[in-house]
Backbone bond lengths (Angstrom), bond angles and torsions (degrees), N, CA, C in turn:
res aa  C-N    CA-C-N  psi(-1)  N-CA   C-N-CA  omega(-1)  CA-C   N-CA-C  phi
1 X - - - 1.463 - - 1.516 107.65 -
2 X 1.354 115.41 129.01 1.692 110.84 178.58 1.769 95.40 -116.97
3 X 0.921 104.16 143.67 1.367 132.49 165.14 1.729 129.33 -157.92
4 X 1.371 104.60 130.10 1.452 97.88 -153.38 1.803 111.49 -67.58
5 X 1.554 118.00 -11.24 1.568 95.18 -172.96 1.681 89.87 -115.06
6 X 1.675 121.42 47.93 1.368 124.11 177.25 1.621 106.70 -91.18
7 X 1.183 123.32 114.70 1.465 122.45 -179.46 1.553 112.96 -85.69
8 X 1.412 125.30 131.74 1.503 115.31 157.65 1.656 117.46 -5.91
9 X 1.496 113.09 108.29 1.813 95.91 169.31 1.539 123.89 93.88
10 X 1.247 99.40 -0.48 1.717 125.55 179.00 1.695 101.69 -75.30
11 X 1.118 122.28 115.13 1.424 112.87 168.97 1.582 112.00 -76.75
12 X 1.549 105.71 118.58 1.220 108.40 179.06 1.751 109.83 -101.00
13 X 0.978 123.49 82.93 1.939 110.26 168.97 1.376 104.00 -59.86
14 X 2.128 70.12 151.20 1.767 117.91 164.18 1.713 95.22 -33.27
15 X 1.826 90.59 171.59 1.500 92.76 152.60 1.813 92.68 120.04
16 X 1.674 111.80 164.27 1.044 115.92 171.61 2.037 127.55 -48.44
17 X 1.331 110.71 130.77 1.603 86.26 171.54 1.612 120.27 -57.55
18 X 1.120 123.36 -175.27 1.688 133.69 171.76 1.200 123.30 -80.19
19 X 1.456 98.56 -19.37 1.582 108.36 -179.11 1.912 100.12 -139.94
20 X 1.584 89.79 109.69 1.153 115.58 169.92 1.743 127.24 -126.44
21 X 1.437 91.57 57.85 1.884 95.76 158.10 1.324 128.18 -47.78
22 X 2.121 98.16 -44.13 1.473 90.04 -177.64 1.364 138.31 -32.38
23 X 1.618 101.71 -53.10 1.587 124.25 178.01 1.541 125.43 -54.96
24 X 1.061 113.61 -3.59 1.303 140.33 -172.10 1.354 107.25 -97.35
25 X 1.968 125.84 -49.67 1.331 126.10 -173.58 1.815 112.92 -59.14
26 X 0.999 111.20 146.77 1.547 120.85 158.37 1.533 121.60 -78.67
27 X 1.017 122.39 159.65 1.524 131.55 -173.04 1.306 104.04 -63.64
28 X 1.618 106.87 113.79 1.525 97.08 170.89 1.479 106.96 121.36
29 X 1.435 118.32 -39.43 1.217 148.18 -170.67 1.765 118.30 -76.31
30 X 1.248 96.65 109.38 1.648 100.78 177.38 1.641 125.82 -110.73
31 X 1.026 117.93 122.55 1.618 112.34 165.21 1.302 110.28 13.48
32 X 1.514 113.71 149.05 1.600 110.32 118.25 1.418 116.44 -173.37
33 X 1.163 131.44 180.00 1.437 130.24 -136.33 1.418 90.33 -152.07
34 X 1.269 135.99 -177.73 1.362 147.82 -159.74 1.897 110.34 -142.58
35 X 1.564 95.66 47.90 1.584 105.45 -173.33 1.458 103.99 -132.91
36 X 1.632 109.62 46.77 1.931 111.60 -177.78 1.621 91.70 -110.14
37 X 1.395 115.45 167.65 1.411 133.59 -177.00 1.412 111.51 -136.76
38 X 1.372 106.80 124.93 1.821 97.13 168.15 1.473 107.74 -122.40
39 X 1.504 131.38 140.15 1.437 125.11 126.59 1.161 153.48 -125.19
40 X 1.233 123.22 148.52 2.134 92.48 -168.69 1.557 90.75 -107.74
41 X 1.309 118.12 158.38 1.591 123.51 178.60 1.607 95.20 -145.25
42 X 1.477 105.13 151.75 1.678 116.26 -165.26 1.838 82.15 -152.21
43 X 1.380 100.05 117.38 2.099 97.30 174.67 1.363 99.28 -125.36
44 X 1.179 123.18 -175.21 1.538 128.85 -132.67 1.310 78.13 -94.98
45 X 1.189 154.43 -4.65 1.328 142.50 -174.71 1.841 115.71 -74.44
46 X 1.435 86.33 -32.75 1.365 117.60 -154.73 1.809 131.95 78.59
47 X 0.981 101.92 24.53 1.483 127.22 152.88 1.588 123.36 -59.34
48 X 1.493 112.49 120.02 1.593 113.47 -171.44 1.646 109.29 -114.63
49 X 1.392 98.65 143.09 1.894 105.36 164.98 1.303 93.12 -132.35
50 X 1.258 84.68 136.07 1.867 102.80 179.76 1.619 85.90 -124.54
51 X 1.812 141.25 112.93 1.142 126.32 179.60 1.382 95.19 -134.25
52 X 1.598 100.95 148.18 1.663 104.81 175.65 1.631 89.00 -137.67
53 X 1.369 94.81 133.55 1.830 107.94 178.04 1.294 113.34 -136.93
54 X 1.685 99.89 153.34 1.658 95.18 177.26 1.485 109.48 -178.39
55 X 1.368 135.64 136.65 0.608 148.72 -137.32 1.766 107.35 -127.98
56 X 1.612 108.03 14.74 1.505 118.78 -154.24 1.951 115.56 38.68
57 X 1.402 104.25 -105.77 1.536 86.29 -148.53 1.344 92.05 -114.55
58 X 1.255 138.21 167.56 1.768 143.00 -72.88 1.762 70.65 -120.18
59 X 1.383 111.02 121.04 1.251 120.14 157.02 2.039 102.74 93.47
60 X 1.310 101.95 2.06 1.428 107.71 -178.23 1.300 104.17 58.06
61 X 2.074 103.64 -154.23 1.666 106.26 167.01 1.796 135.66 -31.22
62 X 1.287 95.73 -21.08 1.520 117.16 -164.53 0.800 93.15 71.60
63 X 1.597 150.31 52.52 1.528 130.65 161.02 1.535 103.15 -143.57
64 X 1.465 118.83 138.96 1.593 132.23 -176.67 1.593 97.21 -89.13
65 X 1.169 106.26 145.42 1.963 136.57 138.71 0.799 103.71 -129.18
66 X 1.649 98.28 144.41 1.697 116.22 -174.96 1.448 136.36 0.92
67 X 1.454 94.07 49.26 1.308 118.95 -174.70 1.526 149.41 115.13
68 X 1.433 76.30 -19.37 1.768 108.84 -169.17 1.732 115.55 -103.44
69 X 1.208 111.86 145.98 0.887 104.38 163.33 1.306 129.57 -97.11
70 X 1.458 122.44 138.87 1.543 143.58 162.26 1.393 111.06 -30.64
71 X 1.406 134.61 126.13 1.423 128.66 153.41 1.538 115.75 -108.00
72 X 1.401 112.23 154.05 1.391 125.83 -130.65 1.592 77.21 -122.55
73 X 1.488 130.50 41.94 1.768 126.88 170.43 1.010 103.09 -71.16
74 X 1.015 156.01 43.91 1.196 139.38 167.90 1.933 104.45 -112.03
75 X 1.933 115.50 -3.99 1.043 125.16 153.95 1.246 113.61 -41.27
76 X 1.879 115.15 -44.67 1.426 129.68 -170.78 1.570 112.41 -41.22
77 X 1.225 102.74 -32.51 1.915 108.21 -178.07 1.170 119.20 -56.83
78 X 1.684 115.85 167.62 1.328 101.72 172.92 1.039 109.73 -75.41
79 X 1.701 152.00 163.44 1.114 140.42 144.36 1.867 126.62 -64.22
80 X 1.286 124.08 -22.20 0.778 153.88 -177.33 1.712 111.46 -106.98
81 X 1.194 112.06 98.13 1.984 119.77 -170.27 1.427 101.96 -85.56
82 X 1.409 122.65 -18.04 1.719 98.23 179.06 1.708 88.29 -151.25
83 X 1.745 105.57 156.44 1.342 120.45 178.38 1.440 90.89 -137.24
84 X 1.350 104.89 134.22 1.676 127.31 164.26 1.762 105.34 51.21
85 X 1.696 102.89 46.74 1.342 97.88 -170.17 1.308 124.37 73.92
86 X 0.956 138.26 7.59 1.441 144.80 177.63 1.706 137.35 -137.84
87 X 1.298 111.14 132.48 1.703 107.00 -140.44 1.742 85.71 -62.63
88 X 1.260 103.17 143.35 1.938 117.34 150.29 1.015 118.11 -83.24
89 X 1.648 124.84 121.77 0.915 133.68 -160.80 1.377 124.16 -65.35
90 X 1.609 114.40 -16.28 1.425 105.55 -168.99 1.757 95.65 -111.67
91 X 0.993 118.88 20.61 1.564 133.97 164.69 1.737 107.60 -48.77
92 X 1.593 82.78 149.49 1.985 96.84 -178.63 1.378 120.08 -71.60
93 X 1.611 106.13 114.44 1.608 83.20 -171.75 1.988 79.44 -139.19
94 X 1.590 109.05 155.29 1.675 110.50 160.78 1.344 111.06 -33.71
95 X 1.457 106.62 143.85 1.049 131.49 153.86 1.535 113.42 53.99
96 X 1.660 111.32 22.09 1.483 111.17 167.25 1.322 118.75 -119.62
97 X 1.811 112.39 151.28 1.840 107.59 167.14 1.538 117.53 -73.46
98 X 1.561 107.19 153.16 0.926 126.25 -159.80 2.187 82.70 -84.55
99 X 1.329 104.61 147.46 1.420 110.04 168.64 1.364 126.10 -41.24
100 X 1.335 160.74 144.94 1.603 137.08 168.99 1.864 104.10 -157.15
101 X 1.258 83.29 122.71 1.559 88.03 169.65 1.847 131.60 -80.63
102 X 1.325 97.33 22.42 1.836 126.39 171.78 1.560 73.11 -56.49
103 X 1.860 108.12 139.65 1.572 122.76 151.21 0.951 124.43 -144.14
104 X 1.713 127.09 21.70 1.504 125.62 176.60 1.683 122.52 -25.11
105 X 1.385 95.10 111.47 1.745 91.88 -174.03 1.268 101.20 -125.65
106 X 1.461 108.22 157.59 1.880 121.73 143.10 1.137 90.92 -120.73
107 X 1.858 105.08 152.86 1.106 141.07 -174.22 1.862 96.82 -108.52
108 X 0.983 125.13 130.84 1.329 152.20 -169.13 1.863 115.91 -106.99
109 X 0.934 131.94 97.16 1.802 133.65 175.80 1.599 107.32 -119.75
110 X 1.211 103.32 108.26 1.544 119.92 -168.21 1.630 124.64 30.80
111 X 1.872 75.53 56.80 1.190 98.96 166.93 1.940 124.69 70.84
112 X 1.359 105.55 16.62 1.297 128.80 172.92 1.302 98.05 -124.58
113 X 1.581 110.30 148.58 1.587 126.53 163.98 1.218 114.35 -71.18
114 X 1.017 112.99 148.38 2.009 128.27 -157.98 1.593 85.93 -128.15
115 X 1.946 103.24 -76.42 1.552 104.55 -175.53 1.277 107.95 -115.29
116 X 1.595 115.30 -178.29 1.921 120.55 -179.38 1.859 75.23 -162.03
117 X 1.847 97.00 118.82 1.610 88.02 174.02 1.550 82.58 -158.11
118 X 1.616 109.16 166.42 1.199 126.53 -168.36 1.531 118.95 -154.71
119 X 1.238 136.11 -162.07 1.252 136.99 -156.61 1.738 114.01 175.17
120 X 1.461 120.33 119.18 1.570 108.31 160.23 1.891 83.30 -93.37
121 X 1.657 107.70 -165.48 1.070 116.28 -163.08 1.525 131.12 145.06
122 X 1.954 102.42 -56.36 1.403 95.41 167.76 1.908 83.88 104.32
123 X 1.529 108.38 -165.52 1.422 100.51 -170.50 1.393 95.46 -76.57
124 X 1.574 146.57 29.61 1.482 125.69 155.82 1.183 102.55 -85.85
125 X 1.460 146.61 -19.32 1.319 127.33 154.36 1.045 125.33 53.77
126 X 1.983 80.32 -105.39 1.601 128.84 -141.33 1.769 86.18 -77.34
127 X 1.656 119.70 -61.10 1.299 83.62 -167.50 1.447 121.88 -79.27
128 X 1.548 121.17 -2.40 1.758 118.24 178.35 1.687 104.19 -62.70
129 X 1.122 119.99 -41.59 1.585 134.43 156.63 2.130 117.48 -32.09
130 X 1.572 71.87 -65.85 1.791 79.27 -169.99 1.453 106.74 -61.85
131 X 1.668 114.41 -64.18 1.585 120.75 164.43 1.468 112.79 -9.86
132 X 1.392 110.59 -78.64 1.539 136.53 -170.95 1.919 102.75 -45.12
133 X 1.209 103.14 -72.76 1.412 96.51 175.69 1.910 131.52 -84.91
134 X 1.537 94.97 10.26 1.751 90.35 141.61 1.234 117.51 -114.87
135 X 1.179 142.58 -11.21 1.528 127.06 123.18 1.518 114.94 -17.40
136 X 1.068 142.00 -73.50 1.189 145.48 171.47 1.370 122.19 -18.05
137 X 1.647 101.91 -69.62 1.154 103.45 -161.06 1.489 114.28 -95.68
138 X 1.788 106.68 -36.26 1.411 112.25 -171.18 1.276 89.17 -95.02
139 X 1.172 173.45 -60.45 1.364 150.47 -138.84 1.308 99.87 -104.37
140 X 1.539 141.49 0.09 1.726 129.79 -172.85 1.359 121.97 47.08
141 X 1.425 112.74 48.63 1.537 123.24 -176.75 1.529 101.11 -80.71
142 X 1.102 127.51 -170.22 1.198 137.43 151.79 1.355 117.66 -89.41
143 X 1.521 119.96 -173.33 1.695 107.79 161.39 1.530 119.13 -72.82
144 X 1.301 105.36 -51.22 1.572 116.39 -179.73 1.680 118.04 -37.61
145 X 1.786 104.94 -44.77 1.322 117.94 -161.22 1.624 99.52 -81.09
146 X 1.491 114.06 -23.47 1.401 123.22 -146.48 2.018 85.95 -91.66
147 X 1.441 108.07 -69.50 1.763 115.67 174.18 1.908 114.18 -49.89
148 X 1.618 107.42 -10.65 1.554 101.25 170.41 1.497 103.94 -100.39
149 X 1.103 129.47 -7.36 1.698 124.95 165.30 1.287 101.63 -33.55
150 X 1.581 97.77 132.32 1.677 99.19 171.97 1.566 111.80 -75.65
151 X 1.668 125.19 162.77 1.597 124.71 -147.91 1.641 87.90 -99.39
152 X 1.485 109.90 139.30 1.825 107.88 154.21 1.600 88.47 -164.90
153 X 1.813 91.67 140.51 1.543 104.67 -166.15 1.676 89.13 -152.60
154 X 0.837 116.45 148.49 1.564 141.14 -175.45 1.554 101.48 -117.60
155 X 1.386 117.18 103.95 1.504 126.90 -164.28 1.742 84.31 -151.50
156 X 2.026 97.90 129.00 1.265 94.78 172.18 1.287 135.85 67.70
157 X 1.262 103.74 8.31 1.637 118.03 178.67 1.522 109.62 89.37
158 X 1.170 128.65 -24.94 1.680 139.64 -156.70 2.045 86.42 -95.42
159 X 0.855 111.15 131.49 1.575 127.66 138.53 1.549 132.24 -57.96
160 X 1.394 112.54 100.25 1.113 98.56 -161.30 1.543 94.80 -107.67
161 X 1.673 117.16 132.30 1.480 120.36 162.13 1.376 146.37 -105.64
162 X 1.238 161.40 84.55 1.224 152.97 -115.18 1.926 100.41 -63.79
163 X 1.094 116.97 150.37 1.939 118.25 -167.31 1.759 73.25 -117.79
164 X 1.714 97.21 136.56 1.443 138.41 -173.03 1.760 112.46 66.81
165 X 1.785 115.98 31.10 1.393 68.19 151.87 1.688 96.29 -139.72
166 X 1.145 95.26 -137.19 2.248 113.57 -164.58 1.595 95.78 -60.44
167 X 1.290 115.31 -38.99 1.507 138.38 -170.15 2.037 95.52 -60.48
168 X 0.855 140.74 -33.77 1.305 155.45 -174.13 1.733 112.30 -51.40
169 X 1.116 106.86 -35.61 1.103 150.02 161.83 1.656 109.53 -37.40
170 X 1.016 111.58 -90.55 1.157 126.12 153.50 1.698 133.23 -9.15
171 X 0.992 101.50 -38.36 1.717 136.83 -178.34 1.731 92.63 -38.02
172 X 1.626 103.19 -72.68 1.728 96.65 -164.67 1.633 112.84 -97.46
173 X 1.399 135.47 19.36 1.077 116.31 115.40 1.557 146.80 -84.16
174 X 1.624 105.60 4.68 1.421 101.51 171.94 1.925 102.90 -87.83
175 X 1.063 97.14 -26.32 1.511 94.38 165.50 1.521 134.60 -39.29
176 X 1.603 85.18 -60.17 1.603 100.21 -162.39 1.416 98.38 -59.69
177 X 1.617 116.49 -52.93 1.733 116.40 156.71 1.455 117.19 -9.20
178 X 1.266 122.61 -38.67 1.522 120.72 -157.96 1.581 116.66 116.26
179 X 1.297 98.88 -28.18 1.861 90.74 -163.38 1.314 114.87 -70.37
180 X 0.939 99.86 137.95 1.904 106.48 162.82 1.966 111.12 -63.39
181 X 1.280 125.01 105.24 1.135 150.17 133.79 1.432 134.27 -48.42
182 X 2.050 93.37 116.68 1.546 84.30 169.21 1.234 94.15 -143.74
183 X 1.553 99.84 150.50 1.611 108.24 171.19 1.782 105.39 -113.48
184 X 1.381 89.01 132.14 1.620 91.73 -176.84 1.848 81.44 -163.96
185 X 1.880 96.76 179.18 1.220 128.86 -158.73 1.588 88.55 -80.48
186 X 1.440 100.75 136.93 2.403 95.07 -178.58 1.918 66.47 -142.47
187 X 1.373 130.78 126.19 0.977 153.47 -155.24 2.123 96.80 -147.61
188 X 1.183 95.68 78.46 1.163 96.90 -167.77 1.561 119.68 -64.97
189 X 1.485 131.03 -64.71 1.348 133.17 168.60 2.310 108.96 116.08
190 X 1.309 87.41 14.33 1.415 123.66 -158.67 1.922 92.30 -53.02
191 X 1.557 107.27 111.35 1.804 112.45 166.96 1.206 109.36 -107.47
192 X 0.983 131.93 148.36 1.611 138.27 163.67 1.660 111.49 -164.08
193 X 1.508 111.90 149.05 1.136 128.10 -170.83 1.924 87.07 -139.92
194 X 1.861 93.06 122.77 1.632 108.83 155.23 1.201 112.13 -96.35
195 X 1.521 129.12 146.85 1.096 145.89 -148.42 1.507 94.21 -138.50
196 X 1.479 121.76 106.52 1.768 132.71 -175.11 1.290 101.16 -113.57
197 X 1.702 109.22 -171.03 0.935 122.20 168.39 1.679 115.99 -92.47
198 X 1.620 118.32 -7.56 1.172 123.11 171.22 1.527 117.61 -104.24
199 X 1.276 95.21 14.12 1.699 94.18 170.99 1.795 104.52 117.13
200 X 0.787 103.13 -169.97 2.081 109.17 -176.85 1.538 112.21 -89.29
């Protein structure tokens, strides 16, 4: 057992740890922490990086190689390998990746880049991603107008809504629907670069 204020000779008892989130996750359901990175870059060449990084939670493994730090994804798993008798798919198994809602994209229009956009986040991602680029295309937003959309993503069965904006609104007819509603802070981290005919 390691614990950092455990002295030589300390009787440590059996028994549950003190900190039990695990027991708390749902099937399927992985960690996550607020230690992802995105950027998109477009240079005069016209060369694109769309990068999403992360190292899970604050300081990763806590452990350096040649400089770097270790990330501790393997949180990404399910904690839980089977529900109702039956394997979960994003369960620990050799030699596989853990699930991840990372989506660094460019968007492609006959075969030229239009957009290059990205997201830290955790599993809100996928929809700060999806939002962002149907803004784009089906409503003819700009980028600016499209990455200030207020955030709502349905993760886990729960409704999730961004707290302070127009979107708030929303709250008691997604209710009456049935859904479970929450309003809280969705702090997206949202990059994107449009790609015109007059330049970025």
């Amino acid at each position: 057992i390691r614990r950092p204020d455990a002295l030589p000779g300390d009787d440590i008892s059996a028994g549950d740890p003190p900190w039990k989130k695990a027991d708390l996750r749902i099937d399927g359901f992985s960690f996550e922490m607020p230690s992802t990175s995105h950027f998109t870059i477009v240079d005069n060449a016209g060369n694109i990086a769309s990068m999403t990084t992360s190292i899970e939670n604050a300081f990763g493994s806590r452990q350096m190689a040649a400089g770097f730090l270790l990330n501790n994804q393997l949180t990404d798993f399910s904690f839980r390998p089977q529900s109702n008798g039956a394997n979960v798919a994003n369960r620990v198994e050799p030699g596989k990746r853990p699930r991840s809602s990372m989506s660094p994209t460019i968007v492609l229009k006959d075969g030229k880049p239009v957009f290059a956009l990205g997201s830290p986040g955790g599993s809100a991602i996928i929809p700060y991603v999806a939002t962002t680029i149907i803004a784009l295309i089906d409503w003819n937003m700009d980028m600016q107008q499209a990455i200030s959309l207020p955030h709502l993503a349905n993760r886990f069965g729960r409704y999730d809504i961004e707290a302070g904006t127009a979107a708030e609104a929303l709250a008691p007819e997604l209710e009456a629907l049935g859904y479970e509603v929450s309003i809280r802070d969705m702090n997206s981290g949202l990059h994107g670069v449009a790609i015109t005919a007059d330049g970025l």
